[in-house]
Backbone bond lengths (Angstrom), bond angles and torsions (degrees), N, CA, C in turn:
res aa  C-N    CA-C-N  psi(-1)  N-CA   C-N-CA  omega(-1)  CA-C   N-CA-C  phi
1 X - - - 1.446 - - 1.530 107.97 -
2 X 1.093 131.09 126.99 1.628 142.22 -172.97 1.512 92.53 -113.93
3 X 1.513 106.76 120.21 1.265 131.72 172.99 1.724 121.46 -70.96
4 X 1.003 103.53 115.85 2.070 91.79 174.89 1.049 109.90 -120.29
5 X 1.706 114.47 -156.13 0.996 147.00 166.43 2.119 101.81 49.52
6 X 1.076 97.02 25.75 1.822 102.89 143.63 1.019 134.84 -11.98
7 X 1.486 118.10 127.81 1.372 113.37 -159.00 1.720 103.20 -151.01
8 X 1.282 145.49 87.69 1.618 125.34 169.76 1.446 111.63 -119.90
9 X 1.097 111.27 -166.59 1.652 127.56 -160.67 1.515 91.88 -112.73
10 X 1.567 112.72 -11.34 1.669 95.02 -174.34 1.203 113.34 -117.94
11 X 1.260 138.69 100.53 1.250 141.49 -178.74 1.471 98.27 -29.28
12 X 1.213 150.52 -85.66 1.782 166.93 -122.25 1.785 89.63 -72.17
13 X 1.572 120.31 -25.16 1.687 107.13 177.50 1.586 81.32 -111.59
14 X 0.902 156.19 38.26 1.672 133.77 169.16 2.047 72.70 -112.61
15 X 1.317 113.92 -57.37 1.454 105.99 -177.13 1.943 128.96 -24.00
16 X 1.367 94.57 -29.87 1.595 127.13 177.25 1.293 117.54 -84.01
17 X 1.430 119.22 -22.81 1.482 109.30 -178.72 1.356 115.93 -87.71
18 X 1.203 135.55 148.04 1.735 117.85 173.88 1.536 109.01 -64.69
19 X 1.378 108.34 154.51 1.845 100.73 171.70 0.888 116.35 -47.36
20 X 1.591 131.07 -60.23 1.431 138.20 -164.36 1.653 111.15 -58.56
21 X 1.382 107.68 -26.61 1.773 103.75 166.38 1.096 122.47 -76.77
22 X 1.862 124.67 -17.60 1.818 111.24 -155.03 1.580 81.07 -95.65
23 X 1.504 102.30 179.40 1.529 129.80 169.55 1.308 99.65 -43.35
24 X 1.778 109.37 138.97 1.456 108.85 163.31 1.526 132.24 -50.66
25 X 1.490 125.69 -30.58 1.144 164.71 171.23 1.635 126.10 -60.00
26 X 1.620 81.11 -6.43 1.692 92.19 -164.86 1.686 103.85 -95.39
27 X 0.984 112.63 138.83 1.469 108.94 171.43 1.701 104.40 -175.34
28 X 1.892 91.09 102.40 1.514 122.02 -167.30 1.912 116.71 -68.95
29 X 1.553 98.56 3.83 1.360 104.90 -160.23 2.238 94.91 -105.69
30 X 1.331 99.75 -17.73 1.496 100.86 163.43 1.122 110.16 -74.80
31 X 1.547 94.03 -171.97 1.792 108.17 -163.28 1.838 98.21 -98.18
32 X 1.208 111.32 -48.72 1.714 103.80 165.06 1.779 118.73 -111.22
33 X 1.317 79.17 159.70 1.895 82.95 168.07 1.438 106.50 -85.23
34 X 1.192 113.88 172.82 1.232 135.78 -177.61 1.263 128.78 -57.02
35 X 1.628 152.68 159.59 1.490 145.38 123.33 1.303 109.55 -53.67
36 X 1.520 113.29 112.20 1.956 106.80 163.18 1.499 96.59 -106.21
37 X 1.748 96.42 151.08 1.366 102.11 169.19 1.696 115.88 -119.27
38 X 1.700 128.03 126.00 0.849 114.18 -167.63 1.651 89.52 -143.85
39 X 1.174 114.53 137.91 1.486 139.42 -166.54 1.653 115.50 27.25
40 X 1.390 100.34 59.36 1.233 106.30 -171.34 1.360 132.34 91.90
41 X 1.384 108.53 -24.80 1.363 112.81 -153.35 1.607 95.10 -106.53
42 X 1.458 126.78 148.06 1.437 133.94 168.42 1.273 121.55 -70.51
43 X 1.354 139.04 148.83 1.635 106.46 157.96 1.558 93.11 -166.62
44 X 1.517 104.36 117.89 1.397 127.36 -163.66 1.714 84.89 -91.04
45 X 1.721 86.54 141.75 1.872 80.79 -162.91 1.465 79.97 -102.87
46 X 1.283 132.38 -40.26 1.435 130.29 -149.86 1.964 100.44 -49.88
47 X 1.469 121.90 -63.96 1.288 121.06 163.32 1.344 119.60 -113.57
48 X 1.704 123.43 60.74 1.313 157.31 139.57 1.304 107.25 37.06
49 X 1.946 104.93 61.11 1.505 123.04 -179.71 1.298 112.74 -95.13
50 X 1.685 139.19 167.59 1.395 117.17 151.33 1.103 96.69 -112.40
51 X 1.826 118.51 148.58 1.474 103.31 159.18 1.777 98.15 -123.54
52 X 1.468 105.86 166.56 1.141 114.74 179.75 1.014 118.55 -123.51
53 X 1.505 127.10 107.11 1.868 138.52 -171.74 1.235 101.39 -106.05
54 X 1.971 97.71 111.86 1.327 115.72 172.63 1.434 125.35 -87.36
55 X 1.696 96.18 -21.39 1.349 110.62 -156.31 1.752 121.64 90.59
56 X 1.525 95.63 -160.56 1.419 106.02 168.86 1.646 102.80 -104.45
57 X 1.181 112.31 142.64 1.749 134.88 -178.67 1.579 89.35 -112.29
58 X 1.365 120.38 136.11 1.057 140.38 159.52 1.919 112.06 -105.68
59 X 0.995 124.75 105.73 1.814 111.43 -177.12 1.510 93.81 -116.36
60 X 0.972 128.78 136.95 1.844 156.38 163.48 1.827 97.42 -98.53
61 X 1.306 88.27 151.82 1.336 123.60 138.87 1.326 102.81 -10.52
62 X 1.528 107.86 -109.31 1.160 133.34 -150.13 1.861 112.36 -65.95
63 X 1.197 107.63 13.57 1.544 122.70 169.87 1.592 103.03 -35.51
64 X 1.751 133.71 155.15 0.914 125.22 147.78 1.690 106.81 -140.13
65 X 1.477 94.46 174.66 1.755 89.50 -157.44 1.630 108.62 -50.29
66 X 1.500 128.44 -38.92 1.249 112.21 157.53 1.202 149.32 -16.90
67 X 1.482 96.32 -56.19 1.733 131.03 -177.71 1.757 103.33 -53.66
68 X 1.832 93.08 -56.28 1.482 113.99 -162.54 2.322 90.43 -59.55
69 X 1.551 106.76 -50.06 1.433 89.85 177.18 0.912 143.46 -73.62
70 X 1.308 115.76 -7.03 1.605 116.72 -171.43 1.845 84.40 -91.21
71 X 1.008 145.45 -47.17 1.472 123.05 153.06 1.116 134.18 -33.19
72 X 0.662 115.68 -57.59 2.052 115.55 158.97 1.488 118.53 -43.34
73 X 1.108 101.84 -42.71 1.702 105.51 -173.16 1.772 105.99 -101.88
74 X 0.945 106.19 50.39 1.561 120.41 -177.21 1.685 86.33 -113.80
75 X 1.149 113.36 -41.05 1.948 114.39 -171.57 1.245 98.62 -92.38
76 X 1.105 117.11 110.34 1.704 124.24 151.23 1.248 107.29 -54.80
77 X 0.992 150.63 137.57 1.712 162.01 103.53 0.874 162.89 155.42
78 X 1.924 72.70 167.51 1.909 116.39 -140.76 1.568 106.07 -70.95
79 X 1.619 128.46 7.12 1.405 127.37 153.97 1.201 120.14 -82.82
80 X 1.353 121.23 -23.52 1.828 115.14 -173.36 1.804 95.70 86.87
81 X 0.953 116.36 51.43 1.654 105.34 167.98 1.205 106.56 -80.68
């Protein structure tokens, strides 16, 4: 199995990968790397942040515990942040 679509925070090992393996997105000759998004979660590689975009939540009144979960489970994650 040959691994792709490569992705790091350090330019000097992205230098090491062949093109055809790193992220489509990748391009080591700019000044930053990219935002990838993978199961929800953000993660700015250049200084190797996550962010998490929920959006806007609207909650009413008439919410019920359902309501309240399927909001919750709009965010994947599988780190425990």
């Amino acid at each position: 199995m040959l691994a792709r679509k490569w992705i790091s925070n350090s330019k000097h090992v992205l230098e090491n990968i062949p093109i055809e393996n790193r992220a489509m997105k990748v391009d080591i000759t700019q000044e930053e790397l990219p935002k990838l998004k993978t199961l929800g979660v953000t993660w700015i590689a250049e200084s190797d942040i996550f962010i998490f975009d929920i959006g806007e939540t609207k909650i009413s009144k008439d919410m019920t515990k359902r309501d309240y979960m399927k909001k919750i489970s709009t965010l994947f994650d599988p780190l425990g942040f």
